[in-house]
C-alpha positions in Angstrom: 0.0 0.0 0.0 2.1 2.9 -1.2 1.8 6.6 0.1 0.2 8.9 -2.4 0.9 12.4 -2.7 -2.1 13.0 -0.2 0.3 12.2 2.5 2.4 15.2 1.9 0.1 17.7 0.7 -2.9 18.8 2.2 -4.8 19.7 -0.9 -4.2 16.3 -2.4 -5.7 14.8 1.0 -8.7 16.4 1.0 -9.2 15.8 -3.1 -8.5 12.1 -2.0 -10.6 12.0 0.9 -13.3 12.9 -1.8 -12.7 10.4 -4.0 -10.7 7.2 -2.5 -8.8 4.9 -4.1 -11.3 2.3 -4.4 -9.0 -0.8 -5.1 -7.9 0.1 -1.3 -11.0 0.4 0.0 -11.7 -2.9 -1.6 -8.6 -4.8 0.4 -9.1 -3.0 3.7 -12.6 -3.9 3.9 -11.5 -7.7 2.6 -9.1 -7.6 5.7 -11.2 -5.9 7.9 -14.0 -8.8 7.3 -11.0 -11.6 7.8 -9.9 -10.1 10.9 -13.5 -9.7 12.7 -15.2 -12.7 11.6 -19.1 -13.1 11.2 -20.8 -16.2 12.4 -23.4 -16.5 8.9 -22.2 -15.0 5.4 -24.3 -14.6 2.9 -24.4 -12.9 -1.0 -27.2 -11.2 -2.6 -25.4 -10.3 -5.6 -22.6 -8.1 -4.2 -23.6 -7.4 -1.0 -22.7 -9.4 2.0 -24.9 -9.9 4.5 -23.2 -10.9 7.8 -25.1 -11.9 11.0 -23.6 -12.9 14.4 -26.2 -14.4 16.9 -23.5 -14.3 19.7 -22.4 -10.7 19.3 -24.1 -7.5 18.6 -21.4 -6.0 16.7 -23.0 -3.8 13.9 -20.0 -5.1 11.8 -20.7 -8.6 12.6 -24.3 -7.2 11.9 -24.9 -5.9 8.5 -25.4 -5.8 5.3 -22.0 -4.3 3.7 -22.5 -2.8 -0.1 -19.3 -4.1 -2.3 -19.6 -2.9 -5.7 -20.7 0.5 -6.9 -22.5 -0.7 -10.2 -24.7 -3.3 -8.4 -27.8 -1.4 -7.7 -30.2 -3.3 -9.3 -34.1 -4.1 -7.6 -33.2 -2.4 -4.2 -36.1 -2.5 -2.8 -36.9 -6.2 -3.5 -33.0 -6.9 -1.9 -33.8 -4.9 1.2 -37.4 -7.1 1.6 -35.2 -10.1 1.8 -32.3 -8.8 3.9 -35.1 -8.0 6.6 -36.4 -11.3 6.4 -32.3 -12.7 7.0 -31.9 -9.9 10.1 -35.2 -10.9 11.5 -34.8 -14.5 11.6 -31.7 -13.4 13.7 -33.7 -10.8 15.7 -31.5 -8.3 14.9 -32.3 -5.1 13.6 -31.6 -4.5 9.7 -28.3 -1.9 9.8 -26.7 -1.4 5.8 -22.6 -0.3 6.6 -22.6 2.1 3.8 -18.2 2.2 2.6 -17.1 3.8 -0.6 -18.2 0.7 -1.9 -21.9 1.2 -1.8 -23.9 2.2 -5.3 -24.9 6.2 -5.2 -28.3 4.4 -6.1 -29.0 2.8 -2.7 -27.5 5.6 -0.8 -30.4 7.7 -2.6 -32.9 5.3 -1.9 -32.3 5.0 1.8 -31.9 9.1 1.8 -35.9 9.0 0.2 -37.1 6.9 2.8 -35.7 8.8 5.6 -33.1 5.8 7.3 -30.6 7.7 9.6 -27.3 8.1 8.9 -25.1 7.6 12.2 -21.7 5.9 14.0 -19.7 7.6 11.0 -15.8 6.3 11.1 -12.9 6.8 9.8 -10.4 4.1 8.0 -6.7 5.3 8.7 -3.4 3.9 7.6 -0.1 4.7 8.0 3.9 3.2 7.2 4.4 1.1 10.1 8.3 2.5 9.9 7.1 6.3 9.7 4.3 6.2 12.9 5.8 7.4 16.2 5.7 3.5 17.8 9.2 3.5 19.0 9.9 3.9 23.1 8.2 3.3 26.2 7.4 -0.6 27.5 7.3 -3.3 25.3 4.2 -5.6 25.8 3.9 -9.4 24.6 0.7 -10.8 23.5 -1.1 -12.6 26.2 -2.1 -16.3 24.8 -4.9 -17.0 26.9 -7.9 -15.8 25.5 -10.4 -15.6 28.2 -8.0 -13.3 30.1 -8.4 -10.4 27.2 -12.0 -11.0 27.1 -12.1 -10.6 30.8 -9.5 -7.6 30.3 -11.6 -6.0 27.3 -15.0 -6.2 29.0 -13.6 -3.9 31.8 -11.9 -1.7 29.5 -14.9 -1.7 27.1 -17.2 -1.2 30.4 -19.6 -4.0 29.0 -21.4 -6.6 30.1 -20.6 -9.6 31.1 -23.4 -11.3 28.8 -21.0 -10.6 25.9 -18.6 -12.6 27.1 -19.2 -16.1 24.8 -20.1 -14.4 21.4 -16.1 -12.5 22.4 -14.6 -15.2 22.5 -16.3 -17.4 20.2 -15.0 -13.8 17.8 -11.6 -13.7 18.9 -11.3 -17.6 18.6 -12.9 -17.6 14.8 -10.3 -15.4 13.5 -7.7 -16.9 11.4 -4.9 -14.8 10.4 -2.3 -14.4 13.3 -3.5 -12.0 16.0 -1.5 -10.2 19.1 -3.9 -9.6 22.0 -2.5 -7.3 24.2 -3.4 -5.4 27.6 -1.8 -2.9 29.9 -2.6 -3.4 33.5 -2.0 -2.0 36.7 -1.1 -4.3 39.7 -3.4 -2.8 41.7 -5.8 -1.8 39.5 -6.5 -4.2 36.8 -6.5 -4.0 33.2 -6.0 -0.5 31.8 -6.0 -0.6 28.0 -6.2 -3.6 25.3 -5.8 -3.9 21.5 -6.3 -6.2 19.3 -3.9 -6.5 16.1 -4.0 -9.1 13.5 -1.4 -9.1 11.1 -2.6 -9.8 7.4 0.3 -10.6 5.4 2.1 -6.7 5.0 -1.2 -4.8 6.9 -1.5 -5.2 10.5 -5.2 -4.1 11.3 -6.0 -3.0 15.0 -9.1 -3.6 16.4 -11.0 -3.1 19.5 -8.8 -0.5 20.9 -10.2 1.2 24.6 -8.7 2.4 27.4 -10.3 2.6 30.7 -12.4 5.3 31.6 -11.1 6.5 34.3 -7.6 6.4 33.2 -8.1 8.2 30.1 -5.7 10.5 28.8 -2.7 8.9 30.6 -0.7 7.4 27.8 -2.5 3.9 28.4 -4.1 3.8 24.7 -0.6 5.4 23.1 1.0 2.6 24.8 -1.0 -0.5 23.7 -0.8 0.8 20.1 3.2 1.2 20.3 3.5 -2.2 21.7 0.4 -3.8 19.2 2.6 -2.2 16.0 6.0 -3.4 17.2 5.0 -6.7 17.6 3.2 -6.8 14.0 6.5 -4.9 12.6 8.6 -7.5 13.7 6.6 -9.7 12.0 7.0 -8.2 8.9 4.3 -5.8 8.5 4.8 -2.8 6.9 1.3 -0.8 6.8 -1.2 -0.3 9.8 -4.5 0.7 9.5 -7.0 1.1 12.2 -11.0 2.4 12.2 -12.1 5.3 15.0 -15.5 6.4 14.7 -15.0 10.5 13.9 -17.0 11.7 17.2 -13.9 10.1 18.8 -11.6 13.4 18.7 -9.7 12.8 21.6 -8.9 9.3 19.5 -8.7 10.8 16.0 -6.0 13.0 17.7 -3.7 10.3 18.9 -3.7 8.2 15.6 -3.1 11.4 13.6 0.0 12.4 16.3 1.2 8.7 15.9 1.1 9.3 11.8 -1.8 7.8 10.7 -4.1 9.9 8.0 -7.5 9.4 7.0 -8.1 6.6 3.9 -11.9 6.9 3.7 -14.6 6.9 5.8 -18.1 4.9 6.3 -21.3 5.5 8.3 -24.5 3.0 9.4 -27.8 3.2 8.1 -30.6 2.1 9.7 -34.9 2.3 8.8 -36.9 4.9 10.6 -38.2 3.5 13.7 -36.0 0.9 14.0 
C-alpha cells in the first residue's frame, strides 16, 4: 500500500478523501472482514450480509454494499435482507463504505433511514508512525483473560462474554492480544492486532475510563505495532468512529491519516 501524494500535501488529502482509491477500499474492507469474523455470510449479488447471533457488533451485523455498479431491484433486496436480520432478531443496519452504489444511498436518503456511527479508516507506514519507546508488551495467549480484560476496558457486560470469545477464537490470520494493567488496578487498555500478510489491522482499541488520557491507549498501540513490525508488516490501519476526537488525535499524532470513511444506516423507527 504505497503513500500517495495525499500524504504530503494537504490539498491532495482532501481531493482524495473525496474520491478514495477504491482498489484500497476494496482490500481494507477484505481484511477488515478476515480479521472480525461473522458467524453466517451470505451474498445477494454483491452485497454481504453478515449476522452474528453471539455478538451484537454492527459489523458482525450488517449488510456491507461491495460494488458500486450493483444497484439493481433495491427495494426487493432490502425485503429479503429483513427477512435474514429478522430470523436473527436483529435489527436491519446497511454499513454504507465507498463501496456502496450512489443508487442505494439515494434510496435510503428518500425513505428517511438515519445516517449515524460515522468512522474513519486510517493507515499509516508502520516505519514512519511514532511507535518506538516506552514498555514493550507481549501478547497474552490466553484468550479468556483479554476477554475478561476487554469487558472492563470496554465497560460491557458480562453477557458478551461467549459471542467474544467465540469472535476472537474464529479469526484466522495471526492475531496479538494485548493489555496494559495495573497491579493494583486491573487492566488498563487492550488492543487487538491481526497481522494480514504486509497490513497489521487494530481492532477493538479502549482504554479505561477512568484512566483516560494517561498514555495507556498510546502505549497499547506502540507495543500492538512493534510486535506486528517485527513480523514483517509494513502498513497499519485502524477504524475510530470520527466523534472520537480525543482518538482521532492520537492516531493522527502517531502518523496515521485518514483513507476513507463509512457511516451505518438504519430504517426509521428501527
Amino acid at each position: 500500500m504505497a503513500i500517495t501524494a495525499a500524504d504530503t500535501n494537504p490539498e491532495a488529502k482532501s481531493a482524495e478523501r473525496d474520491v478514495p482509491n477504491l482498489a484500497i477500499v476494496r482490500r481494507l474492507e477484505a481484511v477488515g472482514f478476515r480479521a472480525w469474523p461473522a458467524a453466517s455470510i451470505q451474498y445477494d449479488g454483491s452485497w454481504q450480509i453478515r449476522l452474528t447471533a453471539g455478538h451484537p457488533s454492527k459489523r458482525l451485523n450488517s449488510v456491507n454494499p461491495l460494488d458500486p455498479s450493483d444497484h439493481g431491484d433495491i427495494e426487493a433486496r432490502i425485503e429479503r435482507a429483513a427477512r435474514r436480520f429478522d430470523a436473527y432478531d436483529r435489527p436491519l443496519v446497511f454499513r454504507q463504505s465507498p463501496l456502496a452504489p450512489p443508487q442505494l444511498e439515494s434510496y435510503l436518503d428518500a425513505h428517511g433511514w438515519r445516517r449515524f456511527e460515522e468512522t474513519i479508516v486510517m493507515t499509516g507506514v508502520i516505519d514512519a508512525l511514532d511507535i518506538d519507546g516506552g514498555m514493550d508488551h507481549l501478547p497474552v495467549r490466553d484468550i479468556g483473560r483479554y476477554v475478561d480484560a476487554a469487558i472492563t476496558v470496554h465497560g460491557r457486560n458480562q453477557s458478551i462474554k461467549p459471542g467474544l470469545t467465540e469472535v476472537l477464537s474464529s479469526i484466522r490470520p495471526p492475531n496479538g492480544l494485548f493489555i496494559i494493567e495495573d497491579e493494583t488496578t486491573g487492566p488498563l487498555a487492550t488492543a487487538l492486532c491481526v497481522h494480514d500478510n504486509d497490513l497489521a489491522g487494530l481492532f477493538e482499541l479502549a482504554t479505561r475510563s477512568d484512566v483516560r488520557r494517561s498514555g495507556h491507549g498510546r502505549e497499547v498501540v506502540r507495543a500492538a505495532l512493534r510486535w506486528a513490525r517485527h513480523r514483517g508488516a509494513d502498513t497499519a490501519w485502524l477504524q475510530v468512529e470520527s466523534s472520537n476526537e480525543a482518538a482521532v488525535a492520537l492516531y493522527e499524532r502517531l502518523g496515521f491519516s485518514e483513507v476513507y470513511r463509512y457511516a451505518y444506516r438504519q430504517k426509521p423507527g428501527s
